[in-house]
ROFIRO-358276 format. One record per residue (C-alpha): residue in three letters; chain; x, z, y. Coordinates in steps of 0.2 Angstrom, whole numbers. Layout:
! ROFIRO-358276
<rec aa="ALA" ch="A" east="X" up="Z" north="Y"/>
...
This chain:
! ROFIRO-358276
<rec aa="UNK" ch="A" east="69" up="-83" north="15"/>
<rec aa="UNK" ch="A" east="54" up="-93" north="8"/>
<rec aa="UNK" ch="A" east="51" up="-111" north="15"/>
<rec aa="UNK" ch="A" east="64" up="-108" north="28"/>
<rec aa="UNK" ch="A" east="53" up="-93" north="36"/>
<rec aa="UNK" ch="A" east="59" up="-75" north="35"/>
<rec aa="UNK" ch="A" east="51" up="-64" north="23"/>
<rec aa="UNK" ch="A" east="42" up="-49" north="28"/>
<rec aa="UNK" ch="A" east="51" up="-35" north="23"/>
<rec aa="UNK" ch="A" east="41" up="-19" north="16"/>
<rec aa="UNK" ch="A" east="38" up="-4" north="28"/>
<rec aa="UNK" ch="A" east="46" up="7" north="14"/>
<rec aa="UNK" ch="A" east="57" up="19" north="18"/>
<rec aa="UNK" ch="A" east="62" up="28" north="3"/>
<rec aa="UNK" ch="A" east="52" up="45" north="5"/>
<rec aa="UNK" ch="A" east="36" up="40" north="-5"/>
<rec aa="UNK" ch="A" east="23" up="54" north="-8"/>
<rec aa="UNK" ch="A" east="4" up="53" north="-8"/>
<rec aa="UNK" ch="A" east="-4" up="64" north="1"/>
<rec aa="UNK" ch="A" east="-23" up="67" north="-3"/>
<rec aa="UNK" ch="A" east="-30" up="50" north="0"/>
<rec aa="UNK" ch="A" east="-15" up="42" north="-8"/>
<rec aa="UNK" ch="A" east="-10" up="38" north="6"/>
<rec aa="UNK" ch="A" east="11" up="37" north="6"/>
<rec aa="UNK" ch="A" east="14" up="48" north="19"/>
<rec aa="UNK" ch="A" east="34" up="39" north="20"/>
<rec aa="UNK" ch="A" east="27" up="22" north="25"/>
<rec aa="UNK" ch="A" east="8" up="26" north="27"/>
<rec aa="UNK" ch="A" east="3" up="11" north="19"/>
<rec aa="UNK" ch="A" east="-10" up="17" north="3"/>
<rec aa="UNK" ch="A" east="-6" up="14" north="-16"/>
<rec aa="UNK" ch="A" east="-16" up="-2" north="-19"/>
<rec aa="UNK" ch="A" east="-5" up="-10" north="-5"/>
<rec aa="UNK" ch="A" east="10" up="-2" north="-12"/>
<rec aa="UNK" ch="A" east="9" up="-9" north="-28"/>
<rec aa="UNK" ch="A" east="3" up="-25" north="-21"/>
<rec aa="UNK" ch="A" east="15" up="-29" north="-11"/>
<rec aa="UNK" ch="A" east="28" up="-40" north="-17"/>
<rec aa="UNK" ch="A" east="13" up="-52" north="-24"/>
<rec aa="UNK" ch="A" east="4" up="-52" north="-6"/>
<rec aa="UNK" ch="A" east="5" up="-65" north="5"/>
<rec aa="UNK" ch="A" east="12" up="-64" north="25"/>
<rec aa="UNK" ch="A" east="-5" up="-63" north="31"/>
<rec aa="UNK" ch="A" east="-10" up="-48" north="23"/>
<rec aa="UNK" ch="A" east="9" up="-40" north="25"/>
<rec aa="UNK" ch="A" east="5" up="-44" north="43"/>
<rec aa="UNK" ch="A" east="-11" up="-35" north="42"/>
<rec aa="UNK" ch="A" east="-4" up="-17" north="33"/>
<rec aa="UNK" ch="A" east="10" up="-18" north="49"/>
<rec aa="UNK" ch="A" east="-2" up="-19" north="61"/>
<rec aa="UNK" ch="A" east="-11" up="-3" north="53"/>
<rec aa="UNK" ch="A" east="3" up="6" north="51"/>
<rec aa="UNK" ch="A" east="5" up="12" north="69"/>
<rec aa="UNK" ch="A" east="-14" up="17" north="69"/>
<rec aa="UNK" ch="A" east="-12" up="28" north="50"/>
<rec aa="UNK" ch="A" east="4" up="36" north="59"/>
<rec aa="UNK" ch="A" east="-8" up="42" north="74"/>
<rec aa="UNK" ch="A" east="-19" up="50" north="63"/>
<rec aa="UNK" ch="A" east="-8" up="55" north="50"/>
<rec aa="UNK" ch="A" east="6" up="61" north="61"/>
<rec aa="UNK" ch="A" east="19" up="67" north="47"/>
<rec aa="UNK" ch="A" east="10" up="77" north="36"/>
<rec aa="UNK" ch="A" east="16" up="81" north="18"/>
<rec aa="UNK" ch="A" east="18" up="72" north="1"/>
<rec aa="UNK" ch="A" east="8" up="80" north="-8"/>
<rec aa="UNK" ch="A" east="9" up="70" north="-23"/>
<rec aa="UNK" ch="A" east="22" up="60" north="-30"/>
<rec aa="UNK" ch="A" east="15" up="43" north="-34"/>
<rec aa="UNK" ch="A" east="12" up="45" north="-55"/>
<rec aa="UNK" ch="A" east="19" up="33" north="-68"/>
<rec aa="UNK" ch="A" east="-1" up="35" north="-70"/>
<rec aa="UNK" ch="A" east="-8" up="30" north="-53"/>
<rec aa="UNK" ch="A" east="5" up="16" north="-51"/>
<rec aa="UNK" ch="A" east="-2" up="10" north="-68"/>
<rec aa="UNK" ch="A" east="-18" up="9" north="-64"/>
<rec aa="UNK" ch="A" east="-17" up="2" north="-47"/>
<rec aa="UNK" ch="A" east="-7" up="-10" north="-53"/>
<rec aa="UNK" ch="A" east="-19" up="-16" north="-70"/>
<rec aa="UNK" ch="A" east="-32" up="-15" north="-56"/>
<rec aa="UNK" ch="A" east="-22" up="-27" north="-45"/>
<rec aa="UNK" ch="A" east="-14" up="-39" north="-61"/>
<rec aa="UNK" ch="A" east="-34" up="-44" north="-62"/>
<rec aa="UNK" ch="A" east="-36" up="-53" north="-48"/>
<rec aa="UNK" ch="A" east="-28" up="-70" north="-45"/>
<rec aa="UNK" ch="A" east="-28" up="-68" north="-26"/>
<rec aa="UNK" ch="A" east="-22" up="-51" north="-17"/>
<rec aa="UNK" ch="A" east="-38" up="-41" north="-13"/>
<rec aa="UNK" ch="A" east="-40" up="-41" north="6"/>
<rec aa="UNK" ch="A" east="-38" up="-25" north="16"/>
<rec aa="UNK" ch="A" east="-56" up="-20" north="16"/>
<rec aa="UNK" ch="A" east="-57" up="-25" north="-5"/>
<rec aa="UNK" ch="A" east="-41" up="-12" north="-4"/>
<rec aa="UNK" ch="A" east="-51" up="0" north="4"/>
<rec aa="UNK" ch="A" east="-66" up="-2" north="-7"/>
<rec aa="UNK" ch="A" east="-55" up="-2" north="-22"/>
<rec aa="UNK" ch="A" east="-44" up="14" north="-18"/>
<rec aa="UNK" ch="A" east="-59" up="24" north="-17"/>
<rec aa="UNK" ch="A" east="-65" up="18" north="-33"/>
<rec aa="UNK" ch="A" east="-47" up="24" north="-42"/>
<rec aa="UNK" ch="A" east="-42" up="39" north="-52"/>
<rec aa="UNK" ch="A" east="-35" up="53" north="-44"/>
């Protein structure tokens, strides 16, 4: 609990593996907000919930291809440590793209 309001909990469900658009096809959130989360404020935690039913549709349960690399995690999360602020889902996006595969 923080301030006395509950804190969002993470939609991870402990079967993390990237498919090809590093997107975690266990808790279809992508690896930016993966990494991010435990820094993100309730707005944006708020935010990658509401996608998650929409990424589910489109994904349905399709496999993990990759298992999120010591290397990935690395480098999304030096990309994230540079910014003060979490980037906001459309930054993410932006960001994502722009990430090593």
């Amino acid at each position: 609990m923080k301030d006395g309001r509950k804190m969002i909990q993470s939609p991870c469900i402990a079967k993390c593996g990237l498919n090809d658009d590093d997107m975690c096809m266990g808790c279809y959130r992508n690896l930016d907000e993966i990494v991010a989360w435990s820094g993100a404020d309730d707005a944006f935690k708020a935010h990658v919930w509401q996608l998650i039913p929409q990424r589910e549709n489109a994904l349905g349960h399709g496999e993990n291809n990759h298992i999120i690399s010591q290397k990935k995690w690395q480098a999304a999360s030096d990309h994230i440590s540079q910014n003060i602020n979490p980037p906001t889902p459309k930054e993410f996006n932006h960001q994502r793209n722009k990430m090593p595969k």
